[in-house]
N, C-alpha and C positions, 0 to 999 in steps of 0.2 A: 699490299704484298700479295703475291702470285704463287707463292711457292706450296702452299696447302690451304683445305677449306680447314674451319676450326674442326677440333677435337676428333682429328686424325691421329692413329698409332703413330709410335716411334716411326716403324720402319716410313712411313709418307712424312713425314717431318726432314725439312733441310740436312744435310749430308754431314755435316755439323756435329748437328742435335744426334743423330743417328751414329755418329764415332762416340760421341760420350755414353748414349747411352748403352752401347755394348759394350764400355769397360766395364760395365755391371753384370754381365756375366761372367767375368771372373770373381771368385770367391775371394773375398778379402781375409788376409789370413787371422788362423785366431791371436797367436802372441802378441802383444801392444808392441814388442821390441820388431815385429816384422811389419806392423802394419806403416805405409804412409801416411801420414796425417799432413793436411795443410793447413797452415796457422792465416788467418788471413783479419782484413780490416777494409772497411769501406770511408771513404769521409764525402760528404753529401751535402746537400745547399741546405738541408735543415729537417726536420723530425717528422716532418709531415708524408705518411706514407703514400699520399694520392698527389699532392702537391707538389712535394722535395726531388730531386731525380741526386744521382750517385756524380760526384765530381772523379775519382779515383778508387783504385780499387791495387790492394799492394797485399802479399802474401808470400811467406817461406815455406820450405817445406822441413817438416820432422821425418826422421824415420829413423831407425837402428837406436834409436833412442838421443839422438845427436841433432842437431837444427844444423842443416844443409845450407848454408848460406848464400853458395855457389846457382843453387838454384831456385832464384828468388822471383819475383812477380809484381810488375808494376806497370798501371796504364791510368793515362788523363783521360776524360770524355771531352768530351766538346761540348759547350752549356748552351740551350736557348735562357732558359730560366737563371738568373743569378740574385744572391743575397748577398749584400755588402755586409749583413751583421754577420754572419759565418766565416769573414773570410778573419775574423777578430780570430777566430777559433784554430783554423786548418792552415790559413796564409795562401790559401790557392787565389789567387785573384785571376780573372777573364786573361788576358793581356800576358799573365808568365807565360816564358817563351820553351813550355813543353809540348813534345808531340801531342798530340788532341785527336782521337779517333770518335765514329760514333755508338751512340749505346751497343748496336747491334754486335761492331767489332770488337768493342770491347767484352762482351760477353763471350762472342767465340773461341776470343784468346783464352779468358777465365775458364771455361768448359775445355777447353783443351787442354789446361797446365792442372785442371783441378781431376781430372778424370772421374775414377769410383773413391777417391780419397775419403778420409774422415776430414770432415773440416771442423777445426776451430777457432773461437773468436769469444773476446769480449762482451758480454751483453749480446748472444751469439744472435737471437731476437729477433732485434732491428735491423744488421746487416744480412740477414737471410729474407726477413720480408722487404726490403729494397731491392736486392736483387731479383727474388720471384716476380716483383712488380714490374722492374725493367724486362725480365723474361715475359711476362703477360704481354708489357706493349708489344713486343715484338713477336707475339701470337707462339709462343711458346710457351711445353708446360713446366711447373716449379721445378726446381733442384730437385735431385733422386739421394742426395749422399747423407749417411749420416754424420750429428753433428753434435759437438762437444760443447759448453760454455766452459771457458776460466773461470767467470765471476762465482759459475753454482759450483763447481767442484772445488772453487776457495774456500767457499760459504762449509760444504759439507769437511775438507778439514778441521776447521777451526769448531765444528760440532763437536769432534769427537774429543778434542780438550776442553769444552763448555765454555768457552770464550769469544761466544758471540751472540749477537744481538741478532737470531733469529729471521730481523724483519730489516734487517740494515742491507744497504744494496754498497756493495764496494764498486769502488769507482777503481780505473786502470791504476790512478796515480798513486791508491791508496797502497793496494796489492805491492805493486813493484817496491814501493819505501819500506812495506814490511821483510819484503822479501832483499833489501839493499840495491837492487836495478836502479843501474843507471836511465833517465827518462832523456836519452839520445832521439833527435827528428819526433819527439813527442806532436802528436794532431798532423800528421801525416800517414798517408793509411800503410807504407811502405814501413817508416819508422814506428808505430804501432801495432805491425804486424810482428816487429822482430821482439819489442817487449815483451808481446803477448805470446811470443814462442819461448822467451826467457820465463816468462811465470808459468808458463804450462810444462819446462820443464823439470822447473822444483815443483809442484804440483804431482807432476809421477812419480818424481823420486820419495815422496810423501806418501802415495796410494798404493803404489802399484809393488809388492810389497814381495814376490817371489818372478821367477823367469816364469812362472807360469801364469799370471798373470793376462787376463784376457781382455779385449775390448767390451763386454757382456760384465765384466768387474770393473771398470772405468763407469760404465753407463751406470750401473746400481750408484754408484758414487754421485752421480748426477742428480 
């Protein structure tokens, strides 16, 4: 790649990179009900953060306290690497006949839909260091945005009525049954994202407890 030596600023970094990251100089507002959040989900050839590469990458957006369905986000990669035991899991197989761009593209469109957003995600974790990773190969530096988990702000619910095991890690599918979600395109990172925007929004209506309510009051819940 030609277009920067390493660990050059924003501004000598691809044109790209440099639109996203001056949506960070807008102040993200304080009220949760003003802020955007994007709800998103990666599905991947498998768990290995040096090994695995991102098959998809699908995401809604929140905002005014409503999930925007209108404005939703979803892209294939194109694989060198494939695992036939994953595809038990997600159903992407080599061969479906969706568009398929590469990592690089894929990330520009993500960086472009996801701006200075709050993002969230299940096991928020693993899909933020997959993606830093795919931004590495591509000699770019990590995500700037901050970022939400569902699972921990479940976990910190169920604290405060003392009905939970501490040390137990909820899975998607556990969350959605307690909360009645329907598990629609379930192992799809598109239909994954929309659950996890379903449980994040009974999740604020749990937390977020007056209008005044802030993202600094969301984070302490985390």
């Amino acid at each position: 790649m030609k277009w920067f030596k390493k660990n050059r600023v924003d501004e000598e970094l691809p044109y790209f990179w440099q639109n996203y990251a001056k949506s960070f100089e807008e102040k993200i507002p304080e009220k949760i009900s003003d802020i955007r959040f994007t709800v998103f989900d990666t599905e991947t050839t498998g768990f290995d953060y040096e090994e695995d590469r991102i098959l998809s990458i699908g995401a809604v957006r929140v905002e005014h306290q409503s999930i925007e369905i209108s404005d939703n986000f979803e892209v294939f990669l194109k694989q060198i690497k494939f695992n036939p035991e994953t595809v038990k899991i997600h159903g992407i197989i080599q061969n479906e006949k969706f568009e398929k761009i590469s990592e690089l593209e894929a990330l520009k469109r993500f960086l472009s839909y996801i701006q200075n957003s709050v993002l969230v995600a299940h096991h928020a974790g693993f899909d933020i260091k997959m993606l830093n990773k795919a931004l590495k190969r591509n000699s770019l530096p990590k995500l700037k945005n901050k970022v939400l988990d569902t699972s921990i702000l479940y976990k910190k619910t169920r604290i405060v009525t003392n009905l939970i095991d501490r040390d137990k890690v909820y899975t998607l599918d556990e969350i959605a049954e307690a909360y009645n979600i329907e598990l629609t395109d379930r192992h799809t990172a598109s239909g994954d994202a929309y659950i996890t925007a379903l449980i994040f929004m009974k999740l604020l209506g749990k937390i977020v407890k007056s209008e005044k309510s802030t993202l600094r009051h969301l984070q302490k819940s985390h």
